[in-house]
N, CA, C and O atoms as CSV, one atom per row, in Angstrom:
chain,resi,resn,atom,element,x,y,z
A,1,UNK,N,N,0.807,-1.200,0.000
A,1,UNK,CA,C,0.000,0.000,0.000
A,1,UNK,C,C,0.852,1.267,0.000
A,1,UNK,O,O,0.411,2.285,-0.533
A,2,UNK,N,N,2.334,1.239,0.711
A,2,UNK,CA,C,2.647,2.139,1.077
A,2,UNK,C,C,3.060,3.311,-0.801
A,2,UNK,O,O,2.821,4.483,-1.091
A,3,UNK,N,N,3.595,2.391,-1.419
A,3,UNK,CA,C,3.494,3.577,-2.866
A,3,UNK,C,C,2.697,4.208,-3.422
A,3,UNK,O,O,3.034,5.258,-3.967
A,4,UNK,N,N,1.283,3.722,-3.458
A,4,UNK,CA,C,-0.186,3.940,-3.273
A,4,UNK,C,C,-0.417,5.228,-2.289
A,4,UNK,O,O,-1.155,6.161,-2.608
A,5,UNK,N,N,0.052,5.188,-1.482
A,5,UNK,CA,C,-0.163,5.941,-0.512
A,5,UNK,C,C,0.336,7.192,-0.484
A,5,UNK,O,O,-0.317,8.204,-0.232
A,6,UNK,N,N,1.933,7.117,-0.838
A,6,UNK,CA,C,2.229,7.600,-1.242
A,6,UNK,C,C,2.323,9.044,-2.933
A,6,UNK,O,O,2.869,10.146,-2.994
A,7,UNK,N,N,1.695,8.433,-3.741
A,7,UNK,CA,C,0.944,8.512,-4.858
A,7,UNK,C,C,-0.053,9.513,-4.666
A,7,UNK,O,O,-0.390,10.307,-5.545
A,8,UNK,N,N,-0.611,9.463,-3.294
A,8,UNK,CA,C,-2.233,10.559,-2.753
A,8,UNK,C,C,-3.131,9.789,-2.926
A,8,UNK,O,O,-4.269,10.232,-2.769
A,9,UNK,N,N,-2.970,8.473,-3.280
A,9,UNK,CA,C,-4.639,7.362,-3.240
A,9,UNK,C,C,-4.791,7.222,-1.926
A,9,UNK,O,O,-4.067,6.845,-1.005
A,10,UNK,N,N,-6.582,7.848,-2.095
A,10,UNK,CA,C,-6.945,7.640,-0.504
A,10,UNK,C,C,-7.453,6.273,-0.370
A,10,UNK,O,O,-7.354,5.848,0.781
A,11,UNK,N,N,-8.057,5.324,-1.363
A,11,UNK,CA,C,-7.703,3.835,-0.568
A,11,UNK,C,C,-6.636,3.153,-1.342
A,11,UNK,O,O,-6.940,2.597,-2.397
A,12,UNK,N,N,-6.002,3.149,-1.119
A,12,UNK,CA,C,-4.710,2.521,-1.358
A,12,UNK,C,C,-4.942,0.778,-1.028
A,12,UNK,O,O,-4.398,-0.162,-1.607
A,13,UNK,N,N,-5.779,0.746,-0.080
A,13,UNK,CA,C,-5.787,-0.906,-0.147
A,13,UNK,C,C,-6.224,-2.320,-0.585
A,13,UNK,O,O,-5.980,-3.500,-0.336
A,14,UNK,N,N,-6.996,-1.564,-1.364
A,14,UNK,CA,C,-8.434,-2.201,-2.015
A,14,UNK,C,C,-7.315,-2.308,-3.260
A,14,UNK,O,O,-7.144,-3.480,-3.597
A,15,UNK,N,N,-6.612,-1.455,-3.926
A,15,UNK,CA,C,-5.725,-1.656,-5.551
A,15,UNK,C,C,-4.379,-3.039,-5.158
A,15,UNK,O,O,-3.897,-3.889,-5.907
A,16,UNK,N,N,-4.171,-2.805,-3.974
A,16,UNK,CA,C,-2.780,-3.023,-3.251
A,16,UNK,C,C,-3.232,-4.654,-3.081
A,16,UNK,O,O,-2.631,-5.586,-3.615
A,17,UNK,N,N,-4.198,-4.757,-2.382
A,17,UNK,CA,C,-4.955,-6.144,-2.213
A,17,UNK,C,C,-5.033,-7.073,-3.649
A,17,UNK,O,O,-4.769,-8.229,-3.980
A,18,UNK,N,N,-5.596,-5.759,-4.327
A,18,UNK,CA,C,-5.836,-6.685,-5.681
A,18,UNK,C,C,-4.525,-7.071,-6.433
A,18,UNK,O,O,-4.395,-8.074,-7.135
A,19,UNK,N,N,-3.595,-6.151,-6.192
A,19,UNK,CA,C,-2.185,-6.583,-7.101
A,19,UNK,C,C,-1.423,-7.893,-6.196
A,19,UNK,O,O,-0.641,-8.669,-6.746
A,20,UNK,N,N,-1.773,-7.982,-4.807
A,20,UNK,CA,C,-1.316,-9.206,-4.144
A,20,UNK,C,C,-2.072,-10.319,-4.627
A,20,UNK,O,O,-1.533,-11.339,-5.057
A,21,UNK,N,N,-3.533,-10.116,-4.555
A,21,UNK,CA,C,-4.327,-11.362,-5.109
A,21,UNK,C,C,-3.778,-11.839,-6.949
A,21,UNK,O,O,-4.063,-12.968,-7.348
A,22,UNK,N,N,-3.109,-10.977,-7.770
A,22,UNK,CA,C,-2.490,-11.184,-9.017
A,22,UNK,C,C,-1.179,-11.663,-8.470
A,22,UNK,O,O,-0.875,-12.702,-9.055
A,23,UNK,N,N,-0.250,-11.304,-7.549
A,23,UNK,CA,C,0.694,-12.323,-7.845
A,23,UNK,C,C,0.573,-13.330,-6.644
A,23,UNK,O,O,1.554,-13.772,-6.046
A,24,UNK,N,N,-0.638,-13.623,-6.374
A,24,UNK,CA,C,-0.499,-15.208,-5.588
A,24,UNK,C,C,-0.418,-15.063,-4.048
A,24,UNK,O,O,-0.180,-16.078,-3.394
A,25,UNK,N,N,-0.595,-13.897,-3.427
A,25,UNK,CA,C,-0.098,-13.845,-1.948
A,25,UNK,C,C,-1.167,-13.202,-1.357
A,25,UNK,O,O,-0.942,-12.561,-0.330
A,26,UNK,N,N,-2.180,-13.245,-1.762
A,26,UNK,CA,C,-3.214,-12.961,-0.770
A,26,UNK,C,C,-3.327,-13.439,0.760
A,26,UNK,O,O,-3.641,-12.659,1.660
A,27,UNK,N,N,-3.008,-14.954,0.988
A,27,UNK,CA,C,-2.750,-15.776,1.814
A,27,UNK,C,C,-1.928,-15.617,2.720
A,27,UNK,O,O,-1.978,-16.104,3.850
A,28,UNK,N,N,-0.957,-14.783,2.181
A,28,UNK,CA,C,0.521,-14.322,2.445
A,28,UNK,C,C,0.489,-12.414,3.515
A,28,UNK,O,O,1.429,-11.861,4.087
A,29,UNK,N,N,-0.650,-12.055,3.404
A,29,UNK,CA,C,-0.642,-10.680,3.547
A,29,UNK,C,C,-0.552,-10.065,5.210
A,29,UNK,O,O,-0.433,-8.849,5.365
A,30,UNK,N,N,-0.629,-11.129,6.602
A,30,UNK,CA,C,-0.030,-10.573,7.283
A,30,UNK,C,C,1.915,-11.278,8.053
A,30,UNK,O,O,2.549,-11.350,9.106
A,31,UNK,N,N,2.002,-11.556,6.841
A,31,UNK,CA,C,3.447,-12.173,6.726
A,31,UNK,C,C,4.471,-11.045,6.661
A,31,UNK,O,O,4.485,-10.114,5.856
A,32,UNK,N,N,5.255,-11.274,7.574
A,32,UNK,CA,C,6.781,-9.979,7.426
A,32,UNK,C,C,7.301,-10.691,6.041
A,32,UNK,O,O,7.199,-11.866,5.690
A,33,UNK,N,N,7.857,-9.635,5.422
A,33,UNK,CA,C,9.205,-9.912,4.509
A,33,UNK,C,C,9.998,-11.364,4.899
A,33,UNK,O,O,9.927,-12.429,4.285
A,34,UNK,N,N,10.704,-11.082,6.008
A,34,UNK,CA,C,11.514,-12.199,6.622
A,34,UNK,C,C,11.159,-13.849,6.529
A,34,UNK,O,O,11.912,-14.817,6.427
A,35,UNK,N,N,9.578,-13.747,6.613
A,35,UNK,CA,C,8.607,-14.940,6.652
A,35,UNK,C,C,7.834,-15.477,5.517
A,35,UNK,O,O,6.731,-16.021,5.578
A,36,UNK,N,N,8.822,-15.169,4.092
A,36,UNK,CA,C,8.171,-14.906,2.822
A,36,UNK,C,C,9.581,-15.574,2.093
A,36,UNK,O,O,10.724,-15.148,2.261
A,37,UNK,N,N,9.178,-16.731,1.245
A,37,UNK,CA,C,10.193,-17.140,0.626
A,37,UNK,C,C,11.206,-16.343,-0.519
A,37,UNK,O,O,10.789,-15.193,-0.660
A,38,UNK,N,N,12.157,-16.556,-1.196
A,38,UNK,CA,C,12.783,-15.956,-1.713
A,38,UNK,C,C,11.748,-15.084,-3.269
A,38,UNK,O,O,11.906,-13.924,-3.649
A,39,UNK,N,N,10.753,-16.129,-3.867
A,39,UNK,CA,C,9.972,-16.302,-4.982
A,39,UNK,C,C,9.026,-15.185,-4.433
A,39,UNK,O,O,8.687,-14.202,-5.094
A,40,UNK,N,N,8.609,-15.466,-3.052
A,40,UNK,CA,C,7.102,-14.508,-2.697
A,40,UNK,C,C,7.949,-13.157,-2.509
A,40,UNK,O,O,7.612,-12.180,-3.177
A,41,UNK,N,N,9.018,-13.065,-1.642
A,41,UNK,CA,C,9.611,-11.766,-1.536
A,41,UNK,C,C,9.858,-10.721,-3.352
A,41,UNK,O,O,9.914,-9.507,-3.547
A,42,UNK,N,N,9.922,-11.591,-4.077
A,42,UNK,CA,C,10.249,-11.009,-5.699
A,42,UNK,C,C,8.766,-10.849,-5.940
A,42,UNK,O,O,8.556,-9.688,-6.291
A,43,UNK,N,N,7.857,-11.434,-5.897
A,43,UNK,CA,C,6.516,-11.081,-6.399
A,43,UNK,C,C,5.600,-9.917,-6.078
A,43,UNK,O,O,4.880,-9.173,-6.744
A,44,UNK,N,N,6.052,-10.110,-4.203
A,44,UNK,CA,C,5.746,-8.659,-3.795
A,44,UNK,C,C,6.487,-7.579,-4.204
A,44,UNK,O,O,6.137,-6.423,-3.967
A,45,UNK,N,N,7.859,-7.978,-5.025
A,45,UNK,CA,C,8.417,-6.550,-5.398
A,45,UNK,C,C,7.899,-6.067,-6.519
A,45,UNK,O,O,7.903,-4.892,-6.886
A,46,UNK,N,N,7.229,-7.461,-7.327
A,46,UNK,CA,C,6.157,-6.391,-8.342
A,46,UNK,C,C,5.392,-6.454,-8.491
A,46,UNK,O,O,4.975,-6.514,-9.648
A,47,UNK,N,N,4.593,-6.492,-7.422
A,47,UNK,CA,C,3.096,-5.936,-6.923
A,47,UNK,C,C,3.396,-4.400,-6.721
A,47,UNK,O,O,2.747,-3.519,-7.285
A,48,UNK,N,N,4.401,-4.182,-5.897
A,48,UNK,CA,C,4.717,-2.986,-5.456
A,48,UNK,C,C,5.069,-1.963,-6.946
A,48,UNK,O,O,4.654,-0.883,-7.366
A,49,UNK,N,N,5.987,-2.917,-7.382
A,49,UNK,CA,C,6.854,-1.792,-8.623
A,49,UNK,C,C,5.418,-1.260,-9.394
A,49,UNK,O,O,5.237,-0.057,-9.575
A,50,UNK,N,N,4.257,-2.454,-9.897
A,50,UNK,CA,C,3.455,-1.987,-10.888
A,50,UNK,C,C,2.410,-1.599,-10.336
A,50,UNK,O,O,1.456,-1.762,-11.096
A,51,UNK,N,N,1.942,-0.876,-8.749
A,51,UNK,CA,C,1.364,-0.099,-8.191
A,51,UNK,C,C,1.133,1.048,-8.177
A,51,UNK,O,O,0.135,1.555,-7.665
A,52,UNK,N,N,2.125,1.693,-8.804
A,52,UNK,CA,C,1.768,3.029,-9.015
A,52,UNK,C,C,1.995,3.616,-10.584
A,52,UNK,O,O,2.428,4.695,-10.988
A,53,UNK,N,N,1.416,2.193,-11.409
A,53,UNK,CA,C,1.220,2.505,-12.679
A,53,UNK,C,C,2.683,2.979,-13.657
A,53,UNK,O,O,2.392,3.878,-14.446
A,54,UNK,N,N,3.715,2.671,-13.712
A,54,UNK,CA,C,4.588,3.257,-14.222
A,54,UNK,C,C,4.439,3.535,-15.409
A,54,UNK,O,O,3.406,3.020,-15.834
A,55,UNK,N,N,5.222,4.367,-16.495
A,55,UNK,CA,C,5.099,4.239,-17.543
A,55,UNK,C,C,6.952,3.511,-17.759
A,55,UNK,O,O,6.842,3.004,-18.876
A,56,UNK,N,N,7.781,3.356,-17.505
A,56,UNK,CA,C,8.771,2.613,-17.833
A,56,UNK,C,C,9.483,1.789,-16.202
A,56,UNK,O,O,10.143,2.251,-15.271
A,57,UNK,N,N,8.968,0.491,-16.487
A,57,UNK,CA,C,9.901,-0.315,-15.200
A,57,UNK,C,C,11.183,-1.178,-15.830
A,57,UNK,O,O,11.229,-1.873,-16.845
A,58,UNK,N,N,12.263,-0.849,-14.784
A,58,UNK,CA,C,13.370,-1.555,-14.972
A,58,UNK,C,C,13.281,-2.671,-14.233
A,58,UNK,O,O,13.199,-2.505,-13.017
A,59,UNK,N,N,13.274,-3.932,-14.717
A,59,UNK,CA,C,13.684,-5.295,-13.651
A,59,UNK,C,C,15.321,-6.009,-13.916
A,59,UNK,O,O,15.600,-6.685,-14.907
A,60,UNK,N,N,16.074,-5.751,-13.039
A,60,UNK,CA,C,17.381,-6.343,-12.971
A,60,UNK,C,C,17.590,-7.515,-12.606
A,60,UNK,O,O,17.583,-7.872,-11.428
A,61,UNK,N,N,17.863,-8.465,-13.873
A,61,UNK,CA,C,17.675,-10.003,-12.877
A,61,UNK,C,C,16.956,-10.270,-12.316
A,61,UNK,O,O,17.314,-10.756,-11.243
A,62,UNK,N,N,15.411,-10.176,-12.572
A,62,UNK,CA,C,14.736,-10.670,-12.107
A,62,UNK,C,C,14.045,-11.832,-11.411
A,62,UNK,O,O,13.235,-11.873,-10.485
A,63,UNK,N,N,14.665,-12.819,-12.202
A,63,UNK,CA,C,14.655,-14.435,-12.372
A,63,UNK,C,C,16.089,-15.079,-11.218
A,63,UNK,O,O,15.960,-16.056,-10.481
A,64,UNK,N,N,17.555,-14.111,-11.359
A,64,UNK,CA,C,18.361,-14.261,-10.805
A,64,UNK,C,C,18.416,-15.113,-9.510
A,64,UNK,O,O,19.505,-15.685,-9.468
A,65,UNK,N,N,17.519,-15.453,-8.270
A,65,UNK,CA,C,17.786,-15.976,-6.893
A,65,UNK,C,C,16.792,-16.816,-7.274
A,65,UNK,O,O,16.662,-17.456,-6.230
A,66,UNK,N,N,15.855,-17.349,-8.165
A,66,UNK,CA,C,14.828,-17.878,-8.005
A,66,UNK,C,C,14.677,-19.552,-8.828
A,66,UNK,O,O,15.268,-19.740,-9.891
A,67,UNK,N,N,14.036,-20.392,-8.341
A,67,UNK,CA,C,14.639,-21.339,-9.178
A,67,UNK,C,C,13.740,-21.832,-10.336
A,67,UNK,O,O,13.248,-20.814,-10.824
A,68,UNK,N,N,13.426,-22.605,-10.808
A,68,UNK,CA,C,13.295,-22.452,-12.613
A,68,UNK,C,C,11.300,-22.170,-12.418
A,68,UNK,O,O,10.617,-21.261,-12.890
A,69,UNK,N,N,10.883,-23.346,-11.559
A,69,UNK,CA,C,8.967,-22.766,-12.132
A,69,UNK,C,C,8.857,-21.236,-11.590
A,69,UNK,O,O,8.378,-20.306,-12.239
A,70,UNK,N,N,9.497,-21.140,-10.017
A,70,UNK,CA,C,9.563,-19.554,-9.686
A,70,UNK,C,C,9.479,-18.294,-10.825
A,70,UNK,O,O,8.672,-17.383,-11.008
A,71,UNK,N,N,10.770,-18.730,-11.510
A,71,UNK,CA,C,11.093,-17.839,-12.513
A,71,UNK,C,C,10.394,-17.688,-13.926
A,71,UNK,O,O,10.521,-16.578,-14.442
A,72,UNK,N,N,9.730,-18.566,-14.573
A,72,UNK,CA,C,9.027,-18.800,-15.270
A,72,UNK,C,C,7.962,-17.978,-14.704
A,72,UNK,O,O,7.858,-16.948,-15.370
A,73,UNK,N,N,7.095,-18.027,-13.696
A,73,UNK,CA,C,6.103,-17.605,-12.943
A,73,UNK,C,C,6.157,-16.129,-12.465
A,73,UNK,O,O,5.243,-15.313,-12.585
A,74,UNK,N,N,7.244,-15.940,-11.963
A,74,UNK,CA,C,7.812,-14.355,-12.306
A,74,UNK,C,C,7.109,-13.711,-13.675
A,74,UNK,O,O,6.103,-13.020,-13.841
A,75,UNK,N,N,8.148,-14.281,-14.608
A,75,UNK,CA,C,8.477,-13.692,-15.869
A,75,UNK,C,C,7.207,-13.356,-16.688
A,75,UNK,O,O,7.021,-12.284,-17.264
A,76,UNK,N,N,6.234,-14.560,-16.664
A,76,UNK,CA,C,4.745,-14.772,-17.048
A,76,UNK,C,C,3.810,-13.207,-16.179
A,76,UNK,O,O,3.056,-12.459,-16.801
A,77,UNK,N,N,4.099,-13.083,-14.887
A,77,UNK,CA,C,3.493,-12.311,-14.264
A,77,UNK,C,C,3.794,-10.944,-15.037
A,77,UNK,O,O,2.953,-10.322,-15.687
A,78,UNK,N,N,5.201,-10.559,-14.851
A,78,UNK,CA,C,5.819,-9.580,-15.355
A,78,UNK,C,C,5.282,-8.956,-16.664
A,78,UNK,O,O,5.048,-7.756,-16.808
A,79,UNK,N,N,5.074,-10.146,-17.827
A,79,UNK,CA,C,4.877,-9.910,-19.089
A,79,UNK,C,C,3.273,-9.235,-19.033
A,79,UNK,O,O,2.880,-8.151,-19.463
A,80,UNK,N,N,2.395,-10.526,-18.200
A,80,UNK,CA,C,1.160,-9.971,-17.916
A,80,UNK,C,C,0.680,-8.323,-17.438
A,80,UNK,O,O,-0.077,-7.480,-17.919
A,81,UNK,N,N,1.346,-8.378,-16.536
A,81,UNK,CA,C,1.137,-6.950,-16.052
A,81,UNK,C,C,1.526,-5.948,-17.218
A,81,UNK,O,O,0.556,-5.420,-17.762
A,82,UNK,N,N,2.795,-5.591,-17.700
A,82,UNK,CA,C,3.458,-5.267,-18.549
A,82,UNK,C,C,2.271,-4.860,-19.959
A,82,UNK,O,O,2.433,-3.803,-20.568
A,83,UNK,N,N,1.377,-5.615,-20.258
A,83,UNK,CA,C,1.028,-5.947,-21.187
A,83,UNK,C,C,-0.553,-5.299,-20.766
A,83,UNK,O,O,-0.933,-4.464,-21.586
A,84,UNK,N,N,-1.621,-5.586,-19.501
A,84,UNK,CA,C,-2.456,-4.857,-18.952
A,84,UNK,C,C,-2.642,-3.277,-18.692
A,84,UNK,O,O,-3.626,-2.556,-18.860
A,85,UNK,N,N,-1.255,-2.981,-18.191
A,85,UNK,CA,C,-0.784,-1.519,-17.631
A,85,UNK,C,C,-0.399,-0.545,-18.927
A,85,UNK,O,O,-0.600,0.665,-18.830
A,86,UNK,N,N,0.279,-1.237,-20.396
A,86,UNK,CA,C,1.284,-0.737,-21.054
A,86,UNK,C,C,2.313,0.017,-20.917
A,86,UNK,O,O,2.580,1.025,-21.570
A,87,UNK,N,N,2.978,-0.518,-19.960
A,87,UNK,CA,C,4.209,-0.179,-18.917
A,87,UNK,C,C,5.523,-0.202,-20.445
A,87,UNK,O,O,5.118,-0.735,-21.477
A,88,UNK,N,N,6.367,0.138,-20.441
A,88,UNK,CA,C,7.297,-0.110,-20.890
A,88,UNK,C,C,8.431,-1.034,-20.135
A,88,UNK,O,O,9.276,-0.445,-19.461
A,89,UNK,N,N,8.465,-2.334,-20.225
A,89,UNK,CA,C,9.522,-2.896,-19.368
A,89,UNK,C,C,10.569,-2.959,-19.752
A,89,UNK,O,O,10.505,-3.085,-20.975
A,90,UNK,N,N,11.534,-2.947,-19.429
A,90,UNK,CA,C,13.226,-2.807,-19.454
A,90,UNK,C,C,13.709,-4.173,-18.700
A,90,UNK,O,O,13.737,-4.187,-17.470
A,91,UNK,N,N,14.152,-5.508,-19.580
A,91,UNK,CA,C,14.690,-6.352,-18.451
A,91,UNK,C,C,16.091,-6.514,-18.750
A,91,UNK,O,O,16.509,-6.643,-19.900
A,92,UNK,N,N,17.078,-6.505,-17.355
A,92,UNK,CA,C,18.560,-6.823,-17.451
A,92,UNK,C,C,18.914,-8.050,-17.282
A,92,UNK,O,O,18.406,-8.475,-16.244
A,93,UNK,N,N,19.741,-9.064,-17.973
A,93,UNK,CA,C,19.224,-10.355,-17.724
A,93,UNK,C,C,20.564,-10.883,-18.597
A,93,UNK,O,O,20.979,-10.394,-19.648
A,94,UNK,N,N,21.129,-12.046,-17.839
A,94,UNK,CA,C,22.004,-12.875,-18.565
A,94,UNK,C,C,21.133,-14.151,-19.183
A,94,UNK,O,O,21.740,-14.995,-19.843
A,95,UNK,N,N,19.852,-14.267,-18.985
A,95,UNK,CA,C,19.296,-15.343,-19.155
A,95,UNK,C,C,19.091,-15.650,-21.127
A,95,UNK,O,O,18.138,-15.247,-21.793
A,96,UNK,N,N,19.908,-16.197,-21.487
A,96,UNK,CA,C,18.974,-16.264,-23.316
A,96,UNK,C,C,17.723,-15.986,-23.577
A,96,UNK,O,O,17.176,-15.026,-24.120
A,97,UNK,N,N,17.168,-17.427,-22.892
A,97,UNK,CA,C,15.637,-17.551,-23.176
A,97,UNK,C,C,15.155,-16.179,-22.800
A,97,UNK,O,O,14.729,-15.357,-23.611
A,98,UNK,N,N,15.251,-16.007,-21.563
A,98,UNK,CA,C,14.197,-14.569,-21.270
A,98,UNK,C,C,14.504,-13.553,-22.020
A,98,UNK,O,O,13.519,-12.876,-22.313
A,99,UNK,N,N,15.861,-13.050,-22.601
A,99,UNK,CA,C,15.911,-12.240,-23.415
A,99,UNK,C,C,15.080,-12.175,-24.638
A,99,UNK,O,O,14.269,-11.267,-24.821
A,100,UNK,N,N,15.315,-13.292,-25.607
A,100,UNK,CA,C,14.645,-14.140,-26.643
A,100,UNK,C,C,12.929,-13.814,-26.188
A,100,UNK,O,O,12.107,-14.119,-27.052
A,101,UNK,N,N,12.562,-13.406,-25.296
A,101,UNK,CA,C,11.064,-13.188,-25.095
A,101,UNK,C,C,10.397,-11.899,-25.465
A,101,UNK,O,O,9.245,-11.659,-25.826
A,102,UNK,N,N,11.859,-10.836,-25.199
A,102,UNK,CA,C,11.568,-9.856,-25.922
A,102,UNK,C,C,11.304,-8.694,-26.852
A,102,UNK,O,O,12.405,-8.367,-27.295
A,103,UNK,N,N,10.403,-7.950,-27.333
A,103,UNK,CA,C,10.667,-7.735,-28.506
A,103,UNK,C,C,11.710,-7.224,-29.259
A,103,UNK,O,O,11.760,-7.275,-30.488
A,104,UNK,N,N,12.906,-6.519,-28.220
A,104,UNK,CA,C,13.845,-6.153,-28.240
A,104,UNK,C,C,15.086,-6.478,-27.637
A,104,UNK,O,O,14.978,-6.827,-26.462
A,105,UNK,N,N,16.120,-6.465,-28.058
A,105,UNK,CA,C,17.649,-7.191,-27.469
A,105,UNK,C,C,18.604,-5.892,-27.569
A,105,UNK,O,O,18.708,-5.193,-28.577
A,106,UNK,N,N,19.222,-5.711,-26.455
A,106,UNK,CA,C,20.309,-4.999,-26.586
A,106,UNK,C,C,21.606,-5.840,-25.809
A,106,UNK,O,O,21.205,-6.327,-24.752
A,107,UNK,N,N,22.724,-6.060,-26.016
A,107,UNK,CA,C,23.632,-6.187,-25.519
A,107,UNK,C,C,24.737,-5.837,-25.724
A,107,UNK,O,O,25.314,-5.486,-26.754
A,108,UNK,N,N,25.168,-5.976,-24.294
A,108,UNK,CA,C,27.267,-4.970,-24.383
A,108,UNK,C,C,27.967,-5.678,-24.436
A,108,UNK,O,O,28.214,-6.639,-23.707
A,109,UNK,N,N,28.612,-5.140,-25.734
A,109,UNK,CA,C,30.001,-5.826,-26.232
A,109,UNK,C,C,31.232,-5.081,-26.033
A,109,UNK,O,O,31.472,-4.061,-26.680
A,110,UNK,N,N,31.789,-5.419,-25.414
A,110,UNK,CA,C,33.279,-4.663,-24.870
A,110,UNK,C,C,32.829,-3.185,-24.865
A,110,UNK,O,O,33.167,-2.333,-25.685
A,111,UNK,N,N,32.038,-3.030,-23.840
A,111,UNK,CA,C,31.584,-1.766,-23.755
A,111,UNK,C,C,30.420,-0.482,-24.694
A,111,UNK,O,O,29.997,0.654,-24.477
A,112,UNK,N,N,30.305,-1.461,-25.710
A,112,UNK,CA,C,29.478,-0.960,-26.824
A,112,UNK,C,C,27.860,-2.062,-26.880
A,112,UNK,O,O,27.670,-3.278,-26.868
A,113,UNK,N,N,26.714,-0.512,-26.957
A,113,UNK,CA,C,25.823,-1.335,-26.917
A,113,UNK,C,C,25.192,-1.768,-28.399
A,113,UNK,O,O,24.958,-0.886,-29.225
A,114,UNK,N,N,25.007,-2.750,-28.605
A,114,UNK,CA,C,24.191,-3.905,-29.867
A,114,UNK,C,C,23.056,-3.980,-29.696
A,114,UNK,O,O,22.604,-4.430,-28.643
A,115,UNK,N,N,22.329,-3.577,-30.644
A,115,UNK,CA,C,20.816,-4.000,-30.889
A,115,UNK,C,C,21.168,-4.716,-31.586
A,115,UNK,O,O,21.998,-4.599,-32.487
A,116,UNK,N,N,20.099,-6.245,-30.996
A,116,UNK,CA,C,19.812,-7.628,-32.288
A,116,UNK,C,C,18.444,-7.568,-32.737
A,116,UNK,O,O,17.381,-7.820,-32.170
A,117,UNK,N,N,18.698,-7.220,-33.754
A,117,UNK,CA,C,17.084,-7.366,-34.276
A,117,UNK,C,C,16.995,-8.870,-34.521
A,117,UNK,O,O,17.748,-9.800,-34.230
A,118,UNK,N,N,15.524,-8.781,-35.312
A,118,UNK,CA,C,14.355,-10.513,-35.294
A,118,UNK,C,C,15.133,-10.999,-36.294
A,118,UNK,O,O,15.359,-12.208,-36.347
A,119,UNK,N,N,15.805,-9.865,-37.503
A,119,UNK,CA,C,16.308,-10.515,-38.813
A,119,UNK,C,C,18.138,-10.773,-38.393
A,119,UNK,O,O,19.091,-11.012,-39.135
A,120,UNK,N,N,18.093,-10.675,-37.573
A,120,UNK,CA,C,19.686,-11.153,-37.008
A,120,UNK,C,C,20.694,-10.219,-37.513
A,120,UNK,O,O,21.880,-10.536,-37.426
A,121,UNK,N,N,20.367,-9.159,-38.006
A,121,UNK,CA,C,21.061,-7.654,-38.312
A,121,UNK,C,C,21.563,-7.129,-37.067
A,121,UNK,O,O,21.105,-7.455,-35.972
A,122,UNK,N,N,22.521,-6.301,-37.244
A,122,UNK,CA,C,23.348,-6.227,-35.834
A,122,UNK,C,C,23.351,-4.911,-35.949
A,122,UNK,O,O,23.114,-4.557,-37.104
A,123,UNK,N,N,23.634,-3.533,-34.754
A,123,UNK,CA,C,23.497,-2.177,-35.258
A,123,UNK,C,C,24.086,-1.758,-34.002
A,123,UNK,O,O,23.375,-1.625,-33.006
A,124,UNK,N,N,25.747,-1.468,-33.968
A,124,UNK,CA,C,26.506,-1.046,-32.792
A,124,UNK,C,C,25.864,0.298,-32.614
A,124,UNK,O,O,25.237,0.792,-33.551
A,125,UNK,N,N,25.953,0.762,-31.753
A,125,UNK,CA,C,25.384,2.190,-31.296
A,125,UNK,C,C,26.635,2.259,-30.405
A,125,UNK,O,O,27.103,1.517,-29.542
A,126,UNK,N,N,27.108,3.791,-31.107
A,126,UNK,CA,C,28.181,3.915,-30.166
A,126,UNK,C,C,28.029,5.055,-29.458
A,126,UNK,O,O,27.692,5.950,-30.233
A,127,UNK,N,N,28.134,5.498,-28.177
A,127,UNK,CA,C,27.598,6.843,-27.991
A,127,UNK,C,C,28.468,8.446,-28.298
A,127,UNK,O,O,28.049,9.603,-28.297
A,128,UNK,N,N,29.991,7.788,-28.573
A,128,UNK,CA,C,30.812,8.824,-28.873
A,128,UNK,C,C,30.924,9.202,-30.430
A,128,UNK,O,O,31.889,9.860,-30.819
A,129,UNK,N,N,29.858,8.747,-31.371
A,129,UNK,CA,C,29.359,9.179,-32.182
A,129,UNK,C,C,28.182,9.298,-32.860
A,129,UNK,O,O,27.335,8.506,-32.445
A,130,UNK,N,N,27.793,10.058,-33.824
A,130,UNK,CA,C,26.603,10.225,-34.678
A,130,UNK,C,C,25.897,9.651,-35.064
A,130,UNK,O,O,24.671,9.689,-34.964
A,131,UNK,N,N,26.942,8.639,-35.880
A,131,UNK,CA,C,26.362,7.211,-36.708
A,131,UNK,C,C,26.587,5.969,-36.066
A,131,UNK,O,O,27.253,5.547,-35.121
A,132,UNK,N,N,25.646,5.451,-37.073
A,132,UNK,CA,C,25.571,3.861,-36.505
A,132,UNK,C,C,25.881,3.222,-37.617
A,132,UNK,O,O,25.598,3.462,-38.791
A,133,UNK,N,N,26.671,2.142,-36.976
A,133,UNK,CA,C,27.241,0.900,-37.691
A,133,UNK,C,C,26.371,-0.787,-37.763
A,133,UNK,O,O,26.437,-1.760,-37.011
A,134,UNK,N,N,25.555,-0.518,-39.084
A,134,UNK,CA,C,25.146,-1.701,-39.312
A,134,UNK,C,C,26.140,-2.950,-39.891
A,134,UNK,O,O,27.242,-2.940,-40.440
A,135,UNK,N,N,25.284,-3.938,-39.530
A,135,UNK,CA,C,26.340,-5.086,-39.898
A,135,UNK,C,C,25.293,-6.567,-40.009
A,135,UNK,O,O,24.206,-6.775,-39.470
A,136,UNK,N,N,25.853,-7.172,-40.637
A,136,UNK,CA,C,25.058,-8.746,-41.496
A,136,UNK,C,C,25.540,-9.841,-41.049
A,136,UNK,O,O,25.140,-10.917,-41.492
């Protein structure tokens, strides 16, 4: 509730409730942090993150501490919300597959960032210049 609350929503708990009942922890709601497995502690972090409606969320490793249905279950949530809200999500991720999920790929290559497009075209973006360097 507390970002909600924050935000100036005067019920904050009734939205807050409902984003717990979406990721699975309704059951879970007078549980400390401490008393919340590694999977429920990440779910409540995005209940929380997509509470106050963002228009761009960053998730860093999201999947990172969690183990494979967890993460799957994450990721599914993530996309869902993502996709309800029209959030712009941003994910940082060594994972292939999860990358491969989205519509966009960037990665750093010795310090330079790569967009991979769908057609496997490559397009260094360098920031200490103008142009960009396509490549096949």
């Amino acid at each position: 509730m507390r970002p909600l609350e924050l935000k100036g929503l005067k019920n904050a708990q009734e939205p807050a409730l409902d984003l717990l009942a979406r990721v699975g922890l309704s059951q879970r709601i007078a549980h400390r942090p401490v008393q919340l497995s590694g999977g429920e502690q990440q779910r409540v972090a995005i209940a929380r993150a997509f509470a106050g409606q963002p228009k761009i969320l960053f998730a860093d490793e999201p999947t990172g501490n969690l183990d494979q249905l967890s993460g799957e279950n994450i990721i599914r949530l993530l996309f869902d919300l993502n996709q309800e809200q029209g959030t712009t999500l941003v994910l940082v991720t060594h994972d292939q597959l999860l990358a491969q999920a989205c519509l966009r790929h960037f990665q750093l290559d010795n310090g330079v960032l790569i967009e991979k497009s769908l057609e496997n075209k490559v397009q260094r973006i360098d920031p200490n210049s103008s142009s960009e360097q396509v490549s096949h």
